[in-house]
Structure formats: C-alpha cells, structure tokens
Residue, then its C-alpha position, 0 to 999 in steps of 0.5 A: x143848133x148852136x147849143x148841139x155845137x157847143x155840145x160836140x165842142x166841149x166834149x170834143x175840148x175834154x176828150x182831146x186833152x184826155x187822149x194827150x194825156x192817156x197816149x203821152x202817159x202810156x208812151x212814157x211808160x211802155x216805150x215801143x215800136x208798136x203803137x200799143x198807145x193809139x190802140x188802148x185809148x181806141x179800145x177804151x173807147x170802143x167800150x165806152x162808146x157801146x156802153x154809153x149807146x147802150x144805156x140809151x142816152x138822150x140826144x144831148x148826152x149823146x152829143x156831149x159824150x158820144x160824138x164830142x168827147x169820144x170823137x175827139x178821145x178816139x182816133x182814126x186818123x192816127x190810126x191810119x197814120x201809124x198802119x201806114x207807117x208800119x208799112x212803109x217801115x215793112x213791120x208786117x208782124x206788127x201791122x197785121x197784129x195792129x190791124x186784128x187787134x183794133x178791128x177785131x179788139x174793138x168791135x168785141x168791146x163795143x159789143x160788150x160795152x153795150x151788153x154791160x149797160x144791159x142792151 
C-alpha cells in the first residue's frame, strides 16, 4: 500500500509541474478570454490517458502515470472554476463552446487514444 502511494505521489509531483508548465506557456503565448490553456492540457490528457488504458498497463504503471501523473496533469476543478466564471462573466458563446469542445473533444480523444494503442 505504501508503495502504490508513492506511486500516485510521484506521478502526481511530475505531472502538477508539467501542467504549470504547459498552461503558463500556452497562456503567455495565446493570451485569451477563452480558457483555450485548461482545454489542451485536458484534451492531451484524455489522449494520453485512452492511450495509456489501452495498451494495457500493469497496475503499477497505471498508478504512476494514469492516476498519478495524469490526475495531477489534468484538471477538473479548474475546469469547473472557469465555466463557472464564464457564467457568471454571461460569456455564454465562450461557455457553450467550452463545454462541447472539453466533453465532446475528450471523450473523442480518449477514444482514439485507445484505438491507437491498438484496443
């Protein structure tokens, strides 16, 4: 049990710091009212994660990368924070084209991150 902890934590570490990263990058670089920032890295990881789950990966790997790295690479909270705001701005163009986009968007690329690892 310690160890699948230390798994998530050091996964979690890594991935926390690459989505400060990513986000601070694409935000320096495409300055925007639309939180085009949380949606790539969400979308990246909805790949990432369906290919990872689709190549089958031991447990441990799994816990590393899949719930570790990519929980913490991912965010749901920031998501949710941003539609909210988006509301209560009444940006309805940008919220409903947020929404669509992170569902409709990630779920598509879970899918074909998984076929890619050949599921």
């Amino acid at each position: 049990m310690l160890w699948n902890s230390a798994l998530v934590a050091i996964g979690g570490f890594f991935g926390a710091i690459a989505r400060f990263g990513v986000s601070n990058w694409i935000k320096q670089k495409y300055p925007s009212s639309f939180p085009i920032a949380t949606l790539l890295v969400n979308l990246v990881g909805s790949f990432l994660l369906g290919y990872m789950i689709g190549k089958g990966w031991n447990d441990s790997w799994n816990l590393l990368f899949g719930t570790g790295f990519m929980g913490a690479f991912t965010t749901f909270s920031t998501f949710k924070l941003e539609n909210v705001t988006l509301y209560l701005n009444k940006q309805w163009k940008l919220l409903i084209l947020y929404l669509l986009a992170s569902y409709m968007l990630g779920i598509l690329l879970a899918f074909l991150g998984m076929k890619a690892a050949g599921m």
